[in-house]
DODO-324312 format. One record per residue (C-alpha): residue number from 1; z, x, y. Coordinates in Angstrom, 3 decimals. Example, Ala and Ser with C-alpha at 12.3 -4.5 7.8 and 13.67 -1.06 7.14 Angstrom:
REM residues 2
{rec 1,{7.800,12.300,-4.500}},
{rec 2,{7.140,13.670,-1.060}},
***
This chain:
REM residues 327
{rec 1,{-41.932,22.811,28.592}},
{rec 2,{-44.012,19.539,29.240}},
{rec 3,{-45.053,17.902,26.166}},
{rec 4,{-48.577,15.704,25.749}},
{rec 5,{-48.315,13.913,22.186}},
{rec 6,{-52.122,13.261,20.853}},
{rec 7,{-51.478,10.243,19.093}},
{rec 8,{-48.630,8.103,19.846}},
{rec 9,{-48.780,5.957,16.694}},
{rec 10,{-45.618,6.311,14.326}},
{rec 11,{-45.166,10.118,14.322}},
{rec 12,{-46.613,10.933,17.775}},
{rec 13,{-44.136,7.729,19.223}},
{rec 14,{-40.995,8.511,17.244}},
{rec 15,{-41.579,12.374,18.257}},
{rec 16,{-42.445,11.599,21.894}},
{rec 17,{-39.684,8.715,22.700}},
{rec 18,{-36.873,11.326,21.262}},
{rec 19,{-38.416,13.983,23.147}},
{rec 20,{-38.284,11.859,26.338}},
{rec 21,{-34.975,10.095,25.593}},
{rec 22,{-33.334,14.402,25.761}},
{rec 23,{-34.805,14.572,29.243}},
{rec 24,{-37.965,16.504,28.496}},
{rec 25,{-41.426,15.273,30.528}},
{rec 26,{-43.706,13.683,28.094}},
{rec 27,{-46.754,12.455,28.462}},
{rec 28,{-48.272,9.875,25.774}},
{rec 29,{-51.856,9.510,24.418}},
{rec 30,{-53.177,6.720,23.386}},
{rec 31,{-55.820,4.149,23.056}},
{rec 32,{-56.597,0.532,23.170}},
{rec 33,{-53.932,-1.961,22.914}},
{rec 34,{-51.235,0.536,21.859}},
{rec 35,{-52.094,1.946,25.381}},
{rec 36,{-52.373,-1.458,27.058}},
{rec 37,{-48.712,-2.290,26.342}},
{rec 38,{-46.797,1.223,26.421}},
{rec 39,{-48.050,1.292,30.240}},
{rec 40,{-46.774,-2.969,30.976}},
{rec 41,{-43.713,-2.257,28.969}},
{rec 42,{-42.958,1.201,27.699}},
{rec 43,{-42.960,2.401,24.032}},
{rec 44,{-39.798,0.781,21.952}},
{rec 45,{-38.426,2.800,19.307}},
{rec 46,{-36.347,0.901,17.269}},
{rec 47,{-34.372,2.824,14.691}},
{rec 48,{-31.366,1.886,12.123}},
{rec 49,{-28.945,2.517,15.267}},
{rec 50,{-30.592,0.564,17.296}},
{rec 51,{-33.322,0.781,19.882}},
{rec 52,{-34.615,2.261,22.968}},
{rec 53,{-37.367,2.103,25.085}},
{rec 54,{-39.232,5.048,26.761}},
{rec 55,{-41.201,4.006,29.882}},
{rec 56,{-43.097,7.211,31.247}},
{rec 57,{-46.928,8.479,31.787}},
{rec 58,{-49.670,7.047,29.052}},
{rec 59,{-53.004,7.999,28.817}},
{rec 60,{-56.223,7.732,26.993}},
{rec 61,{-57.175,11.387,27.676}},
{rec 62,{-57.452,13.877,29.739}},
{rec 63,{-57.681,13.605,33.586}},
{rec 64,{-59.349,14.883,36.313}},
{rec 65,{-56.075,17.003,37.424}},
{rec 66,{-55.392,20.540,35.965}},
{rec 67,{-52.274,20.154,32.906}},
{rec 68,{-49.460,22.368,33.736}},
{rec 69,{-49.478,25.768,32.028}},
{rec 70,{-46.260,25.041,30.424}},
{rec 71,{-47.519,22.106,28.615}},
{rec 72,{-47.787,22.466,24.706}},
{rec 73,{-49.965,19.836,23.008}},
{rec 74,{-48.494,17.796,19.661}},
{rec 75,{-51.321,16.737,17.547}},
{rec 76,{-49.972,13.398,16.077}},
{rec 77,{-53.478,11.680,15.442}},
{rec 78,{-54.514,11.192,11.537}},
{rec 79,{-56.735,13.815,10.309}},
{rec 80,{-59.692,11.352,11.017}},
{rec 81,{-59.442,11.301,14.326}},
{rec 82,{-58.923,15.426,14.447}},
{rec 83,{-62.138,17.045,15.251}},
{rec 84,{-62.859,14.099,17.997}},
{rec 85,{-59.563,14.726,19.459}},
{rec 86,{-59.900,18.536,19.460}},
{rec 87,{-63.155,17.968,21.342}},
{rec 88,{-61.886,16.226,23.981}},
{rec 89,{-58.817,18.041,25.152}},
{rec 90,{-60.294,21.700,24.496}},
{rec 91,{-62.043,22.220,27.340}},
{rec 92,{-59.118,20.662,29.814}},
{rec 93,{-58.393,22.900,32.824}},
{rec 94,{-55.113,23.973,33.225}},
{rec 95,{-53.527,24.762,36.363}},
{rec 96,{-54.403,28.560,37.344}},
{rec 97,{-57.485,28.371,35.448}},
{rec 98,{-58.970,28.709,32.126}},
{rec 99,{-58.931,25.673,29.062}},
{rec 100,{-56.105,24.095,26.668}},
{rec 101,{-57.887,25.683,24.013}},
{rec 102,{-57.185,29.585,25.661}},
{rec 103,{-54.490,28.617,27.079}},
{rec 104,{-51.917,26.451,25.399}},
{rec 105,{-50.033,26.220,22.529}},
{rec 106,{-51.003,23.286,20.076}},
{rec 107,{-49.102,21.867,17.641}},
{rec 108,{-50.510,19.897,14.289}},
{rec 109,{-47.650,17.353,13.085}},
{rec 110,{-49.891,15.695,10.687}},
{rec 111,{-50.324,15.291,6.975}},
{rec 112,{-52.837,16.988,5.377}},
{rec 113,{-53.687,21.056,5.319}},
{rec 114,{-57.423,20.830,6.756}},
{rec 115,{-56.476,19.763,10.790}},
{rec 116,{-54.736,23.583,11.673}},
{rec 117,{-58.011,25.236,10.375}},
{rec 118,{-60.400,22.531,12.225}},
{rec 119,{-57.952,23.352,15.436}},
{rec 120,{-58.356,27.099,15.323}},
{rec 121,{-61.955,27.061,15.695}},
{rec 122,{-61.580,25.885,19.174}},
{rec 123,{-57.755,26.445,19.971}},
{rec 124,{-56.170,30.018,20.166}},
{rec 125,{-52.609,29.217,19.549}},
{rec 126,{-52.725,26.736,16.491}},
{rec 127,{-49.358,25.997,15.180}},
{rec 128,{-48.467,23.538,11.920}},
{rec 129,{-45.801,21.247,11.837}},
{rec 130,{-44.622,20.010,8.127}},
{rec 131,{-43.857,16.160,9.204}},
{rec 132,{-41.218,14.430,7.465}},
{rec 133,{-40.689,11.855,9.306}},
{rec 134,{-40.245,7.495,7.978}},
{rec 135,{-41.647,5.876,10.947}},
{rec 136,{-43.972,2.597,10.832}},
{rec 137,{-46.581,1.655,13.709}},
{rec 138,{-47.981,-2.025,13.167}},
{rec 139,{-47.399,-3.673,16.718}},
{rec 140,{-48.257,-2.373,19.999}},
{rec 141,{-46.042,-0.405,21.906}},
{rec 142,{-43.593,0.012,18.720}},
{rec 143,{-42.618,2.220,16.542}},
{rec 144,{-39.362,1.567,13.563}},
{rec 145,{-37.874,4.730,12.238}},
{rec 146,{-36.080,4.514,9.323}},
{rec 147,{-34.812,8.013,9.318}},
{rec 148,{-30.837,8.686,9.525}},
{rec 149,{-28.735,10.422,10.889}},
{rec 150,{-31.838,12.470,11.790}},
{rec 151,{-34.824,10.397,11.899}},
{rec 152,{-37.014,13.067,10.419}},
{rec 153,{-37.274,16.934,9.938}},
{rec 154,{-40.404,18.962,11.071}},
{rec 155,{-40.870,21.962,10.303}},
{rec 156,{-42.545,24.719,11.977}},
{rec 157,{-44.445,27.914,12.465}},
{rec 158,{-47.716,29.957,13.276}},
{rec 159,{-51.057,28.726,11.489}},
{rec 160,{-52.070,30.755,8.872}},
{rec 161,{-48.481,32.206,9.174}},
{rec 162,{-45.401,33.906,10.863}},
{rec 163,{-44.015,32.155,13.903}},
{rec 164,{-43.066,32.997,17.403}},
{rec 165,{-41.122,32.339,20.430}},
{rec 166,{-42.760,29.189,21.509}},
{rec 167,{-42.184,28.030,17.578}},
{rec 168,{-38.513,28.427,18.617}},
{rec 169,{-38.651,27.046,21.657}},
{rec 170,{-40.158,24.034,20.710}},
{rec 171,{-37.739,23.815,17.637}},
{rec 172,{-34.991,23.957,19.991}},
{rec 173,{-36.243,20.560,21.895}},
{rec 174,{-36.757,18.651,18.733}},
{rec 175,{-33.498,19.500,17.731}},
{rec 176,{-31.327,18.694,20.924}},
{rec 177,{-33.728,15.422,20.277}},
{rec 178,{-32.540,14.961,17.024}},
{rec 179,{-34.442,16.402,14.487}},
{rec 180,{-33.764,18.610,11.716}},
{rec 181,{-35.877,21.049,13.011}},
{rec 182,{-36.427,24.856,11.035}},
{rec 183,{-38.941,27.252,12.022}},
{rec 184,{-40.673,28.823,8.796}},
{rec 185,{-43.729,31.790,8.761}},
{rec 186,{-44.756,30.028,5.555}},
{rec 187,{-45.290,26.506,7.384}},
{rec 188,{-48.507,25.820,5.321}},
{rec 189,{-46.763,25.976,1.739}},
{rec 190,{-44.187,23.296,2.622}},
{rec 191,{-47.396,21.592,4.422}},
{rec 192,{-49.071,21.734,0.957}},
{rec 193,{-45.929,20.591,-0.734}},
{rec 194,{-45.980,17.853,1.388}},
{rec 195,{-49.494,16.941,0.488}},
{rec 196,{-48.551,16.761,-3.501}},
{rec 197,{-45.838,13.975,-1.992}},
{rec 198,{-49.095,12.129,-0.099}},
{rec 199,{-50.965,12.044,-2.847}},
{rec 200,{-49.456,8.491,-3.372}},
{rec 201,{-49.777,6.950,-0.257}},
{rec 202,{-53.687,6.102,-1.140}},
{rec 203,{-52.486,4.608,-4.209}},
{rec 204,{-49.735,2.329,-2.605}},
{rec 205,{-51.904,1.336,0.144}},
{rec 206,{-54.099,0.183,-2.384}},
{rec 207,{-51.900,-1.380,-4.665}},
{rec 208,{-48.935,-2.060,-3.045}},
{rec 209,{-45.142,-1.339,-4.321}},
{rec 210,{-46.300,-1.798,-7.855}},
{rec 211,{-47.306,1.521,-8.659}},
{rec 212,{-47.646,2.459,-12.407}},
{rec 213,{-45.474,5.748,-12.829}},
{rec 214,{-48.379,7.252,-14.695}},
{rec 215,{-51.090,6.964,-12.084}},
{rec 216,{-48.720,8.833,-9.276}},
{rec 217,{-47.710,11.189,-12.060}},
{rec 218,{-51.357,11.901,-12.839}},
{rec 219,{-52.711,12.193,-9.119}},
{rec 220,{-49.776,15.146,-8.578}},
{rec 221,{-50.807,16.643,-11.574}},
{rec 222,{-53.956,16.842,-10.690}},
{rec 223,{-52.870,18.022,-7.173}},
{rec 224,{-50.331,20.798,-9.112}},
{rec 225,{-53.492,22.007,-11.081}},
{rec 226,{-55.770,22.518,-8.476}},
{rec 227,{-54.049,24.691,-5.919}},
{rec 228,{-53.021,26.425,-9.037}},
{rec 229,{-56.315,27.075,-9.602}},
{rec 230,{-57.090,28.048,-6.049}},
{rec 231,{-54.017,30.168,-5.810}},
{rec 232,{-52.254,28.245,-2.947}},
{rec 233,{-48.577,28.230,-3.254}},
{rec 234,{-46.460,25.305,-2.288}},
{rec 235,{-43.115,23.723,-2.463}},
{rec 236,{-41.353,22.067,-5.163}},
{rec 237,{-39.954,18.730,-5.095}},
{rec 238,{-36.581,20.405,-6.064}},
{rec 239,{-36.822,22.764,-3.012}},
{rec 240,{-37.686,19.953,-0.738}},
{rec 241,{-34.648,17.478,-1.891}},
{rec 242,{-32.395,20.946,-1.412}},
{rec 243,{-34.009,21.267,2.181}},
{rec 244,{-33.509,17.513,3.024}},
{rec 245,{-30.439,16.428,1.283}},
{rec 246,{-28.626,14.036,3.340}},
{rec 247,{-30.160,15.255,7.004}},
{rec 248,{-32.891,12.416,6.810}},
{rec 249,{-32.273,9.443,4.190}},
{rec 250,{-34.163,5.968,4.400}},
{rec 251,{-32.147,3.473,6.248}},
{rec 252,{-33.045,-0.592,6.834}},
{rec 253,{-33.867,-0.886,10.634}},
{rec 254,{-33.322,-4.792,11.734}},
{rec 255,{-32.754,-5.802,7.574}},
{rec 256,{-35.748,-4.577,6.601}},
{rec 257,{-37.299,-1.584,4.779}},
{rec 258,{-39.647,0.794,5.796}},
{rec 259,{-43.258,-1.328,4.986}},
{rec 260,{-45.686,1.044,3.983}},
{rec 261,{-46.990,5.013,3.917}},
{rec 262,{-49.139,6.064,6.462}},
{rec 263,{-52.379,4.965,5.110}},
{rec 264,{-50.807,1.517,4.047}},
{rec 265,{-50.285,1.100,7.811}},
{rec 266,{-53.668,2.382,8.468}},
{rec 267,{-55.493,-0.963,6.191}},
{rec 268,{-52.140,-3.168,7.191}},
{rec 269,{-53.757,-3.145,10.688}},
{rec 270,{-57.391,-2.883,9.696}},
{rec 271,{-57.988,0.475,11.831}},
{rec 272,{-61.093,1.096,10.231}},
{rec 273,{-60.273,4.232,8.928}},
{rec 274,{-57.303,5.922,6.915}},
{rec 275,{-56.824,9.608,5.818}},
{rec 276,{-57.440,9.120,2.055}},
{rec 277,{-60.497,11.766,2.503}},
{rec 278,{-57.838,14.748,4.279}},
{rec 279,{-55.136,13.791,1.399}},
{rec 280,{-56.844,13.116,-2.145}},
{rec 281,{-59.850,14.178,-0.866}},
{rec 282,{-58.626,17.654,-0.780}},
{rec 283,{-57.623,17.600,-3.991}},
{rec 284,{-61.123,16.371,-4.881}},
{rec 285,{-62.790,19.557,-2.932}},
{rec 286,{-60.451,21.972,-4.411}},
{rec 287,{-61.208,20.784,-7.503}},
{rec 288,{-65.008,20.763,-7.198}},
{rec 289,{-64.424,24.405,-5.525}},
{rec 290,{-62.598,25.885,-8.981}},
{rec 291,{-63.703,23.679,-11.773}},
{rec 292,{-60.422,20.972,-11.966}},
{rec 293,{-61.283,17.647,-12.623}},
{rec 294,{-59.367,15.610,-10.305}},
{rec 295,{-60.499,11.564,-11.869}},
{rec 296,{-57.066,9.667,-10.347}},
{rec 297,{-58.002,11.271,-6.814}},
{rec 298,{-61.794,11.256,-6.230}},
{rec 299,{-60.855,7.208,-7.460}},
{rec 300,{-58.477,6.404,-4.670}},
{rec 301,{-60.389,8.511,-2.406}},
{rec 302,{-63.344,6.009,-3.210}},
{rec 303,{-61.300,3.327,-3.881}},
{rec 304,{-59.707,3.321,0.184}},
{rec 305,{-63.361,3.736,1.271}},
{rec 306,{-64.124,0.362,-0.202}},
{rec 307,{-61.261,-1.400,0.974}},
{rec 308,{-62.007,-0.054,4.291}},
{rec 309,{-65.611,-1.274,3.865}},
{rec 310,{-64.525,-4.595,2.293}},
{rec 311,{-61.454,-5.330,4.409}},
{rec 312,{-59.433,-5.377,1.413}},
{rec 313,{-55.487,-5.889,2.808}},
{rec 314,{-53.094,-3.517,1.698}},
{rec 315,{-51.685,-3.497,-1.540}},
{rec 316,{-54.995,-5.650,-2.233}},
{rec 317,{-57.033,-4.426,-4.408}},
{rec 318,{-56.838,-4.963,-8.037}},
{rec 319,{-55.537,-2.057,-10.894}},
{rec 320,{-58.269,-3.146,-13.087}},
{rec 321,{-60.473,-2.136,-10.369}},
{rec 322,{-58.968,1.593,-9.544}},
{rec 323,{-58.814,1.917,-13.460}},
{rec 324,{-62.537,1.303,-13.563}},
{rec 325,{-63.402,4.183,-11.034}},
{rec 326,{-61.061,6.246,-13.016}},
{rec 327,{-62.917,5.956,-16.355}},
***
């Protein structure tokens, strides 16, 4: 199978240079000066064994030219950028006729729960990916892992559930790539388990490493409450450290530790945008939805807005401040 990663930012690049590295033909999308410098000097990986760099096809979207009916698409963008993505690779041709979204297989290995249900409404074959995966994007044309020995584990399966053959198939790469790799027909519970754990990333983006225990206590309380409320099951923490254990662990790459979560990398390089709205925010609905409050969420949901807004820098704004919203 031919690969095309949406998004080759930290997931997307980490996913796509392994991919390549096994010998599989991958294609990278990407935009702006990420773009600019992955096509002068490939995409560098660097990881806590060392580094490598992928040189191979970037682009900022789809061509002219038909994709290959074997191709699967891997959704890496934030949940942002979904919907805008989705638009513009749904109505690709692909070679023998007939669109990506009838034709091929696409795969969502993003945080958040919302981004498979936005897909189906245009793609056939939606598929989630549960993305564990320590990987940092802050320069262009790299990406640091800090994963090891595997430098993350994804797991996969059919959106809303069950899996398939091209689940397995597509397991099968990532692992001869590297990663820890299981294919599950209840992907969306360990995706919603995963969204208790992103919960904090709003809250360290906006504060930085000093995180009081009690606010990241309180925002996955809230976050247990609500799809309690709502009925959704999800993982445990427990069940998650069993599934890990030692397969992916944090590891310095070059002396230094992994910087940030996701949307601290998203205000480290001022992107304008940062998927506090896909990952409290859907707390925040939920609990609007069955009657939860959710006070620690809707805050750093606003909270990210306005450093967005204000070009507060990461781990910038002030506790007093995110108390105040609180109440």
């Amino acid at each position: 199978m031919r690969y095309m990663i949406i998004g080759a930012g930290a997931v997307g690049g980490a996913i796509g240079v392994r991919l390549g590295q096994a010998g599989h033909d991958v294609t990278l999308v990407a935009r702006g000066a990420h773009l600019d410098a992955i096509r002068r000097r490939g995409l560098t990986l660097r990881q806590p064994d060392g580094e490598v760099t992928w040189r191979g096809p970037a682009v900022d979207g789809p061509g002219d030219d038909p994709l290959p009916a074997d191709t699967v698409l891997v959704l890496t963008v934030k949940s942002q950028d979904t919907a805008a993505a989705l638009a513009a690779w749904a109505d690709a041709p692909v070679a023998g006729g007939g669109t990506a979204a009838h034709r091929l297989p696409l795969f969502a290995a993003q945080n958040g729960v919302s981004n498979e249900r936005t897909a189906l409404r245009l793609f056939a074959d939606v598929h989630g990916v549960c993305v564990w995966l320590p990987a940092t994007h802050l320069d262009p044309g790299v990406v640091v892992a800090n994963g090891h020995p595997h430098p993350g584990m994804l797991h996969l399966g059919r959106y809303p559930s069950g899996s398939d053959a091209t689940d397995r198939a597509v397991a099968a790469d990532l692992t001869a790539a590297g990663f820890v790799a299981p294919v599950r027909d209840d992907v969306m519970r360990w995706k919603y388990g995963k969204l208790l754990a992103n919960l904090g990333n709003g809250l360290q983006a906006l504060l930085g490493r000093e995180v009081p225990d009690a606010l990241r206590r309180q925002a996955r309380a809230e976050g247990i409450a609500v799809l309690a409320a709502a009925g959704v099951a999800h993982t445990t923490t427990e069940e998650e450290a069993a599934e890990r254990g030692d397969l992916v662990s944090y590891r310095p790459v070059g002396g230094e530790e992994r910087a940030g979560s996701s949307t601290w990398q998203s205000l480290a390089r001022g992107a304008g945008s940062a998927e506090a709205d896909h990952l409290n925010g859907e707390i925040v609905l939920l609990g609007r939805l069955h009657g939860v409050p959710t006070p620690v969420n809707a805050a750093v949901q606003l909270a990210v807005r306005r450093a967005l807004r204000e070009r507060i820098p990461a781990g910038g704004f002030r506790l007093a401040e995110l108390e105040k919203l609180i109440g």
